[in-house]
N, C-alpha and C positions, 0 to 999 in steps of 0.2 A: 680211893683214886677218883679224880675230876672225872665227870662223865664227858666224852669227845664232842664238841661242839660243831664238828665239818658237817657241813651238808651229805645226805644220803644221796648218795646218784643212781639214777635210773639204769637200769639193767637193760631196756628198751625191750618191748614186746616179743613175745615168743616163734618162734619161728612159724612160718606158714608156707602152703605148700607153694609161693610161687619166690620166694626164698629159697628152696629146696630147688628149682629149675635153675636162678640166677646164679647158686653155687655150683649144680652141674653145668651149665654155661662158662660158669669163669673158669674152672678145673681144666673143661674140654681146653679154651683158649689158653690160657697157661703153658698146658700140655703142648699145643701147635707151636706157640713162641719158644720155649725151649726144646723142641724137638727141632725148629731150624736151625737153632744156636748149637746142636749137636752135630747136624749133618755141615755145618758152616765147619767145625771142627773137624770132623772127618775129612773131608775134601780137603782140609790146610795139610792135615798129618800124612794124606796121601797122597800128595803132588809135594811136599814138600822135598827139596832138590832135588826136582826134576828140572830136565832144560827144557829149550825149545817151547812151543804153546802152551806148555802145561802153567810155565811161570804166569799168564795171566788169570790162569785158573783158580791160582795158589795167590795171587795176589786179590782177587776179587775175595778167596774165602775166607781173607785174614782180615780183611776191611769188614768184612760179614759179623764175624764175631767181634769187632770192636763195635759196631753198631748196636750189634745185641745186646751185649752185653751194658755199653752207654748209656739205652733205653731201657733195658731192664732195671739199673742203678735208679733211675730215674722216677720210674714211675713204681718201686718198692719205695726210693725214699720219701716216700706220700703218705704210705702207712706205715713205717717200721722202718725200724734200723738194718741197710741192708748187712747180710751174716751176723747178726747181734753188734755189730761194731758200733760204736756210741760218735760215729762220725757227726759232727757240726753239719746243721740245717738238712737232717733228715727225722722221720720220723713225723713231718710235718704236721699230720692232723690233730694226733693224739697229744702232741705238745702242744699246739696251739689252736688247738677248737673254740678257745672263748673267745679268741681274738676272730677267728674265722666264723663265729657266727657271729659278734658285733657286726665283723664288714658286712656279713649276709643281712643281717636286719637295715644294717645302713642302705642297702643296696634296694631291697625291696621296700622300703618307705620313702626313699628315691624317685624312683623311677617305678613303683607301681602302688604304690597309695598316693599316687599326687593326684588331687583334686581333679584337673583337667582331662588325666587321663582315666581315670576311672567316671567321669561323665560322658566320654566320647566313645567311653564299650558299653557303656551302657546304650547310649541313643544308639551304636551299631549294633546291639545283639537285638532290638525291638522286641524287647522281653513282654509288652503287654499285648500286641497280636500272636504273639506264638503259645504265649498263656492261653489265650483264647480259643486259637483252635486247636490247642491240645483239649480244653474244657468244653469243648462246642461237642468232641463224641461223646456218646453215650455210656461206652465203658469206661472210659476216664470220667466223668463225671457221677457214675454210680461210685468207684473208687472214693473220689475226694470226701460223697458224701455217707461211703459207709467211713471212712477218717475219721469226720467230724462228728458220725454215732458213735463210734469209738472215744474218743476225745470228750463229749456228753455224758457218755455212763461212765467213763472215767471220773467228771467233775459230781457229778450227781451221787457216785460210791463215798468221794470227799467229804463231802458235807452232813454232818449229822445232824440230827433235830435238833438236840440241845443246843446248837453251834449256830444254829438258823434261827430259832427261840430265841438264843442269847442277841445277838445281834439287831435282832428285833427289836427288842425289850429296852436295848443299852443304845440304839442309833436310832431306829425306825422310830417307834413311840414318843418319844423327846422330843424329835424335831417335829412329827406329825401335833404335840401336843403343845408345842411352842406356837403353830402355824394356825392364820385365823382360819375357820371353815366358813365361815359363811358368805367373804367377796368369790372363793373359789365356787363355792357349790353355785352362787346367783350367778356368777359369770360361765359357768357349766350348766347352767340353766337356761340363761338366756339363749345360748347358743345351741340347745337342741331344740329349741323351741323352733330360733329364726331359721336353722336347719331343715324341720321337718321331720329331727329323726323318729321322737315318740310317736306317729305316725302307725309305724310299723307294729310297736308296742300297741298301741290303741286298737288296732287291728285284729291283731293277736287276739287281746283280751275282749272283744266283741268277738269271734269268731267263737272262742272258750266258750262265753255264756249264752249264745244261742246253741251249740250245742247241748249247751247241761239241761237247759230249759226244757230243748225239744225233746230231752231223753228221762224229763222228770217231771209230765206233765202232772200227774197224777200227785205226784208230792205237793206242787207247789197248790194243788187246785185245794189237796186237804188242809194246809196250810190257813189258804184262805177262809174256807166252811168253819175252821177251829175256831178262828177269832170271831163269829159272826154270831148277832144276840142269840139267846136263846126262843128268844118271840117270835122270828124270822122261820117262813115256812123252806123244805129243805129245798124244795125246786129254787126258791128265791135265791138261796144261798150258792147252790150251783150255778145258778144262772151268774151270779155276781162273781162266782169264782174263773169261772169261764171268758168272762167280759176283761178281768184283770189278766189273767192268763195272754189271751189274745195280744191285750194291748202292749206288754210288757216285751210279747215277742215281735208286734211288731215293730217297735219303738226301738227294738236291736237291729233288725233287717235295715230300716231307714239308715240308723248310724251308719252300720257298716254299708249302705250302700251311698250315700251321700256323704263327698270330702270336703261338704259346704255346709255341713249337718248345725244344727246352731248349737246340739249338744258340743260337738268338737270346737266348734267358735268360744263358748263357755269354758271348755279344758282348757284352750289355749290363753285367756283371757284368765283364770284361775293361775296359770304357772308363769305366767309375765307379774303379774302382781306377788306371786311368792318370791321369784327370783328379784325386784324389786326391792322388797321386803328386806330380803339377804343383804343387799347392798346399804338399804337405809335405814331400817327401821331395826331399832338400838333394843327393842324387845324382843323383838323375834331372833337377831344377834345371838341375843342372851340364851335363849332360850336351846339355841343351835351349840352353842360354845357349850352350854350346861351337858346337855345332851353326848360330845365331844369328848369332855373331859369322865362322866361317868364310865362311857362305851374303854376309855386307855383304862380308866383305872381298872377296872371290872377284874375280879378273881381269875374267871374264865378264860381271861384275853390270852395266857402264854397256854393252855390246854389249846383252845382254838386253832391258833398259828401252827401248833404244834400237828395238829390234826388235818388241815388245809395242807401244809407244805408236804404231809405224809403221803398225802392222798394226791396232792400235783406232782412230785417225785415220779410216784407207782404210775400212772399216767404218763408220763413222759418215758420212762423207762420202758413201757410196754410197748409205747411207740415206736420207741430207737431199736428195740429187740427186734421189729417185726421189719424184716426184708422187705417182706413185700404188701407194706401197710400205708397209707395215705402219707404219714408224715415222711416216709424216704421216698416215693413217688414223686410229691411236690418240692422236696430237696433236688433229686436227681434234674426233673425237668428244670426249676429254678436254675439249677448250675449250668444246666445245657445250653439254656437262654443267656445267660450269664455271658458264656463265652463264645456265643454268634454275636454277642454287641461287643464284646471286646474285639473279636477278630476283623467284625467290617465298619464299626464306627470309629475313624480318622481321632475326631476330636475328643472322644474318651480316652484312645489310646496318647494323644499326645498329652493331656492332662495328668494321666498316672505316670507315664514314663518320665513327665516333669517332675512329678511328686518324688518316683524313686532317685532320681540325679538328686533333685535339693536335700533329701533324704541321706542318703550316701557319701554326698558331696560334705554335710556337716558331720556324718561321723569324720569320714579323713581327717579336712581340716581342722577337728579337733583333738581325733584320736588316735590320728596313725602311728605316731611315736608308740603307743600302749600297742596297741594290734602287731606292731612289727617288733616289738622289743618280746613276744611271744617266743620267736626263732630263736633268739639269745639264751633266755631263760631256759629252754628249753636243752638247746645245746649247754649251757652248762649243767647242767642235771645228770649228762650223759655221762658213762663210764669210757676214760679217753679209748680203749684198748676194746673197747666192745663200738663205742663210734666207728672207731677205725676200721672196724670187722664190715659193718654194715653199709659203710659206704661205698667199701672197696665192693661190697656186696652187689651194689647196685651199679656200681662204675667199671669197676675192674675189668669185667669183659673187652669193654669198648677200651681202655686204655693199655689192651693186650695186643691191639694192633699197632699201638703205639713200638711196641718192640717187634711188633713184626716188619714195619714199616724199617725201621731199624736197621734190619738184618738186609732186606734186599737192595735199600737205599744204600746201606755201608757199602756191599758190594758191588753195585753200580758204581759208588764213587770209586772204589779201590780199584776196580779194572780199568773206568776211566784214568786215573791217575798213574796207574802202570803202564797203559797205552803213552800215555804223552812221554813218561820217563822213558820209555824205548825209542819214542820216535826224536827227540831231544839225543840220546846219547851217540 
């Protein structure tokens, strides 16, 4: 036997407990609507042929129960056949849900994914100042950026060595080894230079070796006495050790204290002519590309990577773990600043709130149809007789007044209408 080709229809989700109050709500309502349709009956059966006043009583409860009962018919033939009778144009939902959510998709890509109108909620809900000072407190902004540690060791559990390795290997390397190094490095050259940054570096490492110096005098002085003839009396040799000693240290104090020093004028005048070099001279080029291409090829190179990214991971990871560590400190403050310039700078906020319209604005206009034909899809998926369940579920209360309304309008009308046929006859 053919296996059945129909689409499986959705059962729709499981009940929850405010499902559980919406059907003791419609029950209660139900319950009141025909409990008036009963007492409308009662009052017909006991006034019926009596004279005198009673007749308008009896006339009001007959009109009572036609109402009821009209708006009862009415609003059962919405979900079900009223008493199982297979009466024409009842039943409504469960027979025609695909056609009732076409209209609903038609409806809502209509008149609420239309371009215009979803640009002008947007510029009224001024979604980017209220971003901002929701982001400007400090609790909301610890929040967002424990999120994004969250989200962080999420992506960082993702990714495995081999997978960062590989990557490496099959994207990074290739292109880095297709790429010339040597206009980069001289134009990354020149511009620490005209910058000033090695400076700092320079610094550094004068600081380094007057330290070392002044904490190994004794080394450096036997250093010197080693190399010194053997002919050479030992005072001479100390004296010369001492003299070199002196000068070395203080040929560092000068550097590091003069940032006109001509040793530093020399570095700087050495690394303008290397980075020179890099841009023009076809041997040193070479030499750089040579150099280049050994360091990709190298056995080592996917151990390495491998061992770096292990070790930046662990690092990172330690940081996102730690609450109360520099890297979520300077996230949290970050974000808090974040959204005091979004809350009070005018022209940020009008520049994003442009961005999300233009944003927005091209989904619709090119994807409302798909976005709204969602409700379609969705509605046919459904099971008609279990739709029908749920939506009476959610409505049926309120369209319980519908027969109540029924019932006291019926009888309004009916005693009006027996009043006039009295006063008429």
């Amino acid at each position: 036997m053919a296996a059945s080709t129909a689409p499986k229809l959705d059962p729709g989700p499981e009940p929850s407990i405010s499902d559980e109050r919406r059907r003791h709500g419609l029950r209660r309502m139900k319950a009141l609507a025909t409990g008036l349709f009963v007492l409308a009956a009662g009052i017909f059966a006991a006034t019926l042929n009596r004279v005198g006043g009673w007749g308008f009583v009896n006339a009001g409860a007959e009109a009572a129960m036609v109402g009821a009962l009209a708006d009862w018919f009415a609003v059962t033939a919405l979900f079900r056949h009223p008493l199982g009778l297979p009466i024409p144009h009842t039943a409504l939902i469960p027979t025609r849900k695909d056609q009732l959510g076409a209209s609903l998709e038609e409806f809502v890509a209509t008149n609420f994914l239309a371009e215009d109108v979803v640009r002008n909620k947007i510029d009224q809900a001024d979604i980017t100042r209220r971003l901002g000072v929701w982001l400007s407190d400090p609790p909301h902004a610890a929040r967002v950026a424990g999120e994004l540690a969250a989200a962080g060791r999420g992506a960082l559990g993702v990714l495995r060595d081999d997978d960062v390795a590989a990557v490496f290997e099959q994207v990074v390397l290739p292109r880095a080894a297709a790429l010339p190094w040597s206009p980069i490095l001289g134009s990354l050259l020149d511009g620490i230079v005209d910058d000033g940054t090695h400076y700092r570096l320079v610094d550094l490492l004068l600081a380094e070796a007057t330290g070392w110096l002044e904490s190994s005098r004794e080394m450096v002085m036997s250093l010197v006495t080693e190399q010194a003839p053997g002919w050479t009396p030992q005072w001479v040799d100390n004296r010369i050790a001492r003299r070199v000693y002196d000068e070395m240290h203080r040929w560092l104090i000068e550097v590091s204290a003069d940032p006109l020093h001509p040793a530093r004028a020399a570095l700087d005048h050495l690394l303008r002519r290397l980075a020179l070099d890099l841009h023009t001279d076809p041997k040193t080029q070479a030499q750089v590309e040579a150099i280049k291409d050994r360091l990709i090829a190298h056995p080592e190179m996917r151990k390495a990577t491998v061992a770096v990214w292990a070790t930046v991971r662990r690092l990172l990871l330690e940081a996102i773990e730690d609450q109360d560590g520099e890297l979520r400190r300077r996230a949290v403050s970050g974000l808090a600043g974040l959204g005091r310039q979004l809350a009070t700078d005018t022209g940020m906020q009008a520049r994003i709130d442009g961005y999300l319209q233009d944003l927005v604005g091209y989904v619709v206009r090119n994807y409302a149809n798909e976005v709204a034909a969602v409700i379609s899809d969705t509605v046919k998926r459904w099971d008609a007789d279990d739709a029908s369940r749920r939506i009476e579920l959610h409505v049926g209360r309120d369209l319980q007044f519908i027969r109540i309304n029924g019932t006291v309008v019926g009888a309004l009308a009916g005693l009006a209408i027996h009043t006039v046929a009295v006063l008429l006859s």
